[in-house]
C-alpha positions, 0 to 999 in steps of 0.5 A: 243200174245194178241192184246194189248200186242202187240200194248204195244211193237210196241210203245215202239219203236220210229218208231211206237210209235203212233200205235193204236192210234187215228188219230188226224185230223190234222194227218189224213190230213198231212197223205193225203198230204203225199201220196197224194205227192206221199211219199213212204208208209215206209217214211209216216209210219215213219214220223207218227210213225205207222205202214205201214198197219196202214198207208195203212188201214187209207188211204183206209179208208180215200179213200173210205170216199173220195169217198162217200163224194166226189163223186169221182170215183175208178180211181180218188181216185186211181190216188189221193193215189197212190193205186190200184183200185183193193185194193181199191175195195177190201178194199170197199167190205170188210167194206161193208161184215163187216158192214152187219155181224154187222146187222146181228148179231144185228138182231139175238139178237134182235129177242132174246130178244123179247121173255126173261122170267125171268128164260132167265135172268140166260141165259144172266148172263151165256152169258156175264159171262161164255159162250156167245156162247152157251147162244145165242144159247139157246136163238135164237134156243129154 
Protein backbone atom coordinates (compact mmCIF):
# COMPACT_ATOMS: atom_id res chain seq x y z
CA UNK A 1 0.00 0.00 0.00
CA UNK A 2 1.32 3.06 -1.15
CA UNK A 3 2.01 6.22 1.11
CA UNK A 4 -0.46 8.19 -0.32
CA UNK A 5 -3.32 5.49 -0.78
CA UNK A 6 -2.61 5.41 2.65
CA UNK A 7 -3.06 8.87 3.90
CA UNK A 8 -6.55 8.87 1.32
CA UNK A 9 -7.93 6.42 4.09
CA UNK A 10 -6.73 7.80 7.26
CA UNK A 11 -8.65 11.12 6.20
CA UNK A 12 -11.52 9.28 5.63
CA UNK A 13 -12.00 8.77 9.11
CA UNK A 14 -13.00 11.72 11.43
CA UNK A 15 -10.41 11.14 13.68
CA UNK A 16 -7.63 11.63 11.38
CA UNK A 17 -8.82 13.73 8.93
CA UNK A 18 -6.05 16.02 9.00
CA UNK A 19 -3.37 13.53 8.45
CA UNK A 20 -0.54 14.43 6.34
CA UNK A 21 -1.41 17.68 6.00
CA UNK A 22 0.35 20.86 6.71
CA UNK A 23 0.56 22.52 10.05
CA UNK A 24 -1.01 25.49 9.98
CA UNK A 25 0.81 28.00 12.63
CA UNK A 26 -1.99 28.60 14.78
CA UNK A 27 -2.20 24.50 14.94
CA UNK A 28 1.26 24.09 15.48
CA UNK A 29 1.00 26.45 18.64
CA UNK A 30 -2.27 25.03 20.25
CA UNK A 31 -0.62 21.69 19.74
CA UNK A 32 2.27 22.89 21.91
CA UNK A 33 0.01 24.42 24.45
CA UNK A 34 -1.47 21.18 24.63
CA UNK A 35 1.24 19.01 25.43
CA UNK A 36 2.88 21.66 27.02
CA UNK A 37 -0.42 21.38 29.64
CA UNK A 38 0.56 17.99 30.03
CA UNK A 39 -2.87 16.59 27.60
CA UNK A 40 -2.49 12.81 26.86
CA UNK A 41 -0.70 12.40 23.09
CA UNK A 42 -4.41 10.33 21.95
CA UNK A 43 -6.53 13.17 23.09
CA UNK A 44 -3.93 16.10 21.25
CA UNK A 45 -4.22 13.46 18.32
CA UNK A 46 -7.75 13.49 18.32
CA UNK A 47 -8.55 16.93 18.95
CA UNK A 48 -6.04 17.90 15.81
CA UNK A 49 -7.47 14.75 13.72
CA UNK A 50 -4.11 13.18 13.13
CA UNK A 51 -2.31 10.57 14.12
CA UNK A 52 -0.32 9.89 17.55
CA UNK A 53 2.95 9.60 15.44
CA UNK A 54 2.21 12.52 13.62
CA UNK A 55 1.41 14.42 16.96
CA UNK A 56 4.71 12.63 18.39
CA UNK A 57 6.74 13.68 15.07
CA UNK A 58 5.55 17.43 15.07
CA UNK A 59 6.24 17.88 18.87
CA UNK A 60 9.85 16.44 18.48
CA UNK A 61 10.45 18.70 15.85
CA UNK A 62 8.95 21.45 17.25
CA UNK A 63 11.24 20.33 20.32
CA UNK A 64 14.35 20.52 18.66
CA UNK A 65 13.74 23.83 16.94
CA UNK A 66 12.90 24.91 20.75
CA UNK A 67 16.12 23.91 21.25
CA UNK A 68 18.18 25.57 18.60
CA UNK A 69 16.11 28.71 18.79
CA UNK A 70 15.92 28.90 22.27
CA UNK A 71 18.96 27.86 23.61
CA UNK A 72 17.16 25.81 25.73
CA UNK A 73 18.68 22.24 27.22
CA UNK A 74 17.53 18.57 26.58
CA UNK A 75 16.31 18.31 30.14
CA UNK A 76 14.21 22.01 29.54
CA UNK A 77 12.57 21.09 26.39
CA UNK A 78 11.90 17.45 27.94
CA UNK A 79 10.28 18.88 31.25
CA UNK A 80 8.21 21.46 28.61
CA UNK A 81 6.88 18.42 26.39
CA UNK A 82 6.62 15.95 28.47
CA UNK A 83 8.98 13.26 26.33
CA UNK A 84 11.98 11.58 27.36
CA UNK A 85 15.47 13.17 26.86
CA UNK A 86 16.18 9.75 25.38
CA UNK A 87 13.52 10.22 22.39
CA UNK A 88 14.19 13.51 22.07
CA UNK A 89 17.97 12.58 21.59
CA UNK A 90 17.33 10.11 19.26
CA UNK A 91 14.85 12.13 17.14
CA UNK A 92 18.07 14.87 17.34
CA UNK A 93 20.63 12.29 15.82
CA UNK A 94 18.18 10.83 13.51
CA UNK A 95 17.31 14.55 11.63
CA UNK A 96 21.14 15.20 11.58
CA UNK A 97 21.88 11.41 10.02
CA UNK A 98 19.07 12.29 7.42
CA UNK A 99 20.27 15.75 6.55
CA UNK A 100 24.08 14.68 5.66
CA UNK A 101 22.52 11.68 3.59
CA UNK A 102 20.93 14.63 1.99
CA UNK A 103 24.58 16.30 1.48
CA UNK A 104 25.86 13.23 0.67
CA UNK A 105 23.99 12.64 -2.23
CA UNK A 106 24.03 16.31 -3.57
CA UNK A 107 27.73 15.89 -3.66
CA UNK A 108 27.89 12.50 -5.74
CA UNK A 109 25.43 14.24 -8.39
CA UNK A 110 27.38 17.22 -8.26
CA UNK A 111 30.59 15.76 -9.04
CA UNK A 112 28.49 13.88 -11.62
CA UNK A 113 28.00 16.42 -13.56
CA UNK A 114 30.91 17.99 -13.97
CA UNK A 115 32.11 15.66 -16.08
CA UNK A 116 28.65 15.20 -18.88
CA UNK A 117 29.30 15.08 -22.79
CA UNK A 118 26.60 14.92 -25.05
CA UNK A 119 26.56 11.23 -25.37
CA UNK A 120 25.74 11.32 -21.01
CA UNK A 121 22.46 13.02 -22.05
CA UNK A 122 20.99 9.80 -23.23
CA UNK A 123 22.15 8.62 -19.51
CA UNK A 124 20.26 11.16 -17.58
CA UNK A 125 16.83 10.38 -20.06
CA UNK A 126 17.39 6.67 -18.81
CA UNK A 127 18.00 8.24 -15.15
CA UNK A 128 14.92 9.93 -14.75
CA UNK A 129 12.79 7.82 -17.01
CA UNK A 130 13.66 4.02 -16.54
CA UNK A 131 16.55 3.32 -14.04
CA UNK A 132 18.05 6.18 -11.67
CA UNK A 133 20.02 3.79 -10.06
CA UNK A 134 21.99 2.24 -12.71
CA UNK A 135 22.31 5.49 -14.85
CA UNK A 136 23.95 7.36 -11.50
CA UNK A 137 25.90 4.51 -11.45
CA UNK A 138 27.45 4.74 -14.88
CA UNK A 139 27.90 8.47 -14.08
CA UNK A 140 29.72 8.55 -10.92
CA UNK A 141 31.85 5.30 -11.68
CA UNK A 142 33.00 5.76 -15.21
Amino acid sequence: MSLQSRLSALREEPETARAGLKWTEEENDQLMKDVMDGMDLDEVAKKHQRTVIGIKSRVMTNALTMMDSKGLTIQDVSKLVHISEDEIEYHRQKQEYKADATKVKKNVIVRALKNVTPIDVTFYHLYFLFSRRYALAYLCFR
